[in-house]
C-alpha positions in Angstrom: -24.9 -33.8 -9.9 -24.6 -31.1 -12.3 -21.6 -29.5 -10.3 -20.4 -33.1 -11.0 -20.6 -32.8 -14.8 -19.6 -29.4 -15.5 -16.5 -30.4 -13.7 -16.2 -33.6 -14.9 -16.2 -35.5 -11.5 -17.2 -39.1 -11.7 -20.4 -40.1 -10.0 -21.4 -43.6 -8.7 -25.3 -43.9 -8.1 -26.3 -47.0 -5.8 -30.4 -47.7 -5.5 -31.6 -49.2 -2.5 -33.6 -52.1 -3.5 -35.0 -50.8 -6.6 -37.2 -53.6 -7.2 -38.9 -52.7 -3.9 -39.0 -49.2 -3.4 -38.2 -48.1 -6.7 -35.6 -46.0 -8.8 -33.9 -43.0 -8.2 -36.4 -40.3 -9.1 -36.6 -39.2 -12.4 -36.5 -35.3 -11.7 -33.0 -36.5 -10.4 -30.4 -36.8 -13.6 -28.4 -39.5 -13.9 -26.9 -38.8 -17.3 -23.3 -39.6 -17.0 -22.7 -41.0 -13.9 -20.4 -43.7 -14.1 -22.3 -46.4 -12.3 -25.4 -46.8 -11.2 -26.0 -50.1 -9.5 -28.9 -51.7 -7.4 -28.3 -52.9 -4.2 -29.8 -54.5 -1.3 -26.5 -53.9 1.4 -27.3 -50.4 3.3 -23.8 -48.8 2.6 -23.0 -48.8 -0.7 -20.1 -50.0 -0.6 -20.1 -53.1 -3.3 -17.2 -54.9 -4.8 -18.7 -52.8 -8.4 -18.2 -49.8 -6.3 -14.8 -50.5 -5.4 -13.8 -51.1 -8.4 -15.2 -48.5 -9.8 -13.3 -46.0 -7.2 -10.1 -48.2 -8.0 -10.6 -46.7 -11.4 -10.5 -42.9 -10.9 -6.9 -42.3 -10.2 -5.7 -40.9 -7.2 -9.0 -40.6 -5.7 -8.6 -39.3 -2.4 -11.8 -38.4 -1.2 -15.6 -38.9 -1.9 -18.6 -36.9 -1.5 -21.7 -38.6 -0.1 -25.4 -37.6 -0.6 -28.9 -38.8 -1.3 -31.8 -40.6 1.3 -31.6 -42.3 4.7 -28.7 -40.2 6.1 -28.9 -42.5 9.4 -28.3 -45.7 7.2 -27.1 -45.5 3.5 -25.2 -42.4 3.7 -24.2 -43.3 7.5 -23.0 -46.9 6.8 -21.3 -45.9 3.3 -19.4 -42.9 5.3 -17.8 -45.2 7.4 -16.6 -47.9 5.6 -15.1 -45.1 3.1 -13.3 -43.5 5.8 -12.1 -47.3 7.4 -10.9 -47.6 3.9 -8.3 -44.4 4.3 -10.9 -41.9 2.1 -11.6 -38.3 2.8 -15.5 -38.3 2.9 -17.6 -35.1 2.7 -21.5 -35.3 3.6 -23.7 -33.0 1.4 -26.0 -32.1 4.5 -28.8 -30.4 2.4 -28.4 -32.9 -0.2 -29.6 -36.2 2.2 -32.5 -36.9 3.8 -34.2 -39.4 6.4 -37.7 -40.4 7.3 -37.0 -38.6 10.0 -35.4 -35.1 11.1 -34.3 -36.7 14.5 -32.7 -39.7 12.6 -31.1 -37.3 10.2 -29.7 -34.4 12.6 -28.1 -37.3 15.4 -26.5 -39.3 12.0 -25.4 -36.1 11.1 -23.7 -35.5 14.2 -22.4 -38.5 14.7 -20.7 -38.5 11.3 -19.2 -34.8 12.3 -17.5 -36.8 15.6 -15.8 -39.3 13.3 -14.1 -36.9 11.4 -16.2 -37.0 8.4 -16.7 -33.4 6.8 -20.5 -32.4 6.9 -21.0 -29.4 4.7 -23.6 -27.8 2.1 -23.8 -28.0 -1.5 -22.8 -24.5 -2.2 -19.2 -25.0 -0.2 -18.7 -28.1 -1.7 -18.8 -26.5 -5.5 -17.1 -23.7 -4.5 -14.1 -25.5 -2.9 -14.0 -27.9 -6.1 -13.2 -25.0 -8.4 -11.3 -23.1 -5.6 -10.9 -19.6 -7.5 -13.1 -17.2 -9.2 -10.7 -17.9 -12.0 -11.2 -21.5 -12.6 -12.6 -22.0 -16.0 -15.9 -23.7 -14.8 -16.4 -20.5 -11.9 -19.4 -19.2 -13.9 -21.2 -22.0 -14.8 -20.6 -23.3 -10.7 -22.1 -19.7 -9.8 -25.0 -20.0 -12.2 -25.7 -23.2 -10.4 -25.5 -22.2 -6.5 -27.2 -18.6 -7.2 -30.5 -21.3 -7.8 -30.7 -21.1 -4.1 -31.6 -25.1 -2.8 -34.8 -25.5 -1.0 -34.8 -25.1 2.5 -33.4 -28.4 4.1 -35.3 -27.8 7.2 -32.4 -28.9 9.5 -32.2 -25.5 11.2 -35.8 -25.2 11.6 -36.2 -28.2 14.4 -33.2 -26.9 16.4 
């Protein structure tokens, strides 16, 4: 999310039934996103979403992260790419209950075509050069190593 707003990427934040299991975290910063919408469908693909996307000219791919890899991020992921869109998977930026549900959506995503990748690739193919205004702030952000994902670990 910061990657997002140093480079000025728009962000669309859907909650899973808010009213049930409860907001998006606080030590999680919204501020700026472009959306951020309950919902009660799995993927989060909404007509508010679409529209939103219809918005952002030219958009050509999305990147997808946050909890229940096996059903939010799963579901979204494949009505993006049945709608003609590039879609990326953040894989130590999503979660499940599970590491068994998380690793076999993960996989199964990969077979589809969908791009699974980290966070650090991701902001480093956004700004593409170590001359890209933004470079430094980007490498501030990924030298911050992330926590360990502990997808390698049950392998």
């Amino acid at each position: 999310l910061q990657g997002a707003r140093l480079l000025g990427i728009p962000v669309i934040v859907t909650e899973q039934y808010p009213k049930g299991l409860g907001s998006t975290v606080q030590e999680i910063d919204l501020t700026g996103a472009k959306l951020v919408l309950p919902k009660t469908k799995f993927s989060m693909v909404l007509p508010e979403v679409e529209a939103a996307l219809a918005e952002i000219p030219g958009v050509r791919s999305v990147v997808l992260f946050g909890v229940e890899t096996h059903v939010c991020i799963q579901q979204t992921a494949l009505e993006l790419i049945g709608r003609g869109l590039e879609v990326h998977i953040v894989a130590d930026a999503t979660s499940s209950r599970s590491m068994m549900d998380r690793m076999f959506a993960l996989e199964r995503l990969a077979r589809t075509g969908i791009i699974v990748t980290t966070s650090e690739a991701i902001l480093l193919q956004l700004v593409a050069d170590k001359e890209h205004p933004k470079f430094k702030e980007i490498q501030n952000l990924i030298k911050a190593s992330a926590p360990e994902s502990g997808l390698l670990s049950k392998v």
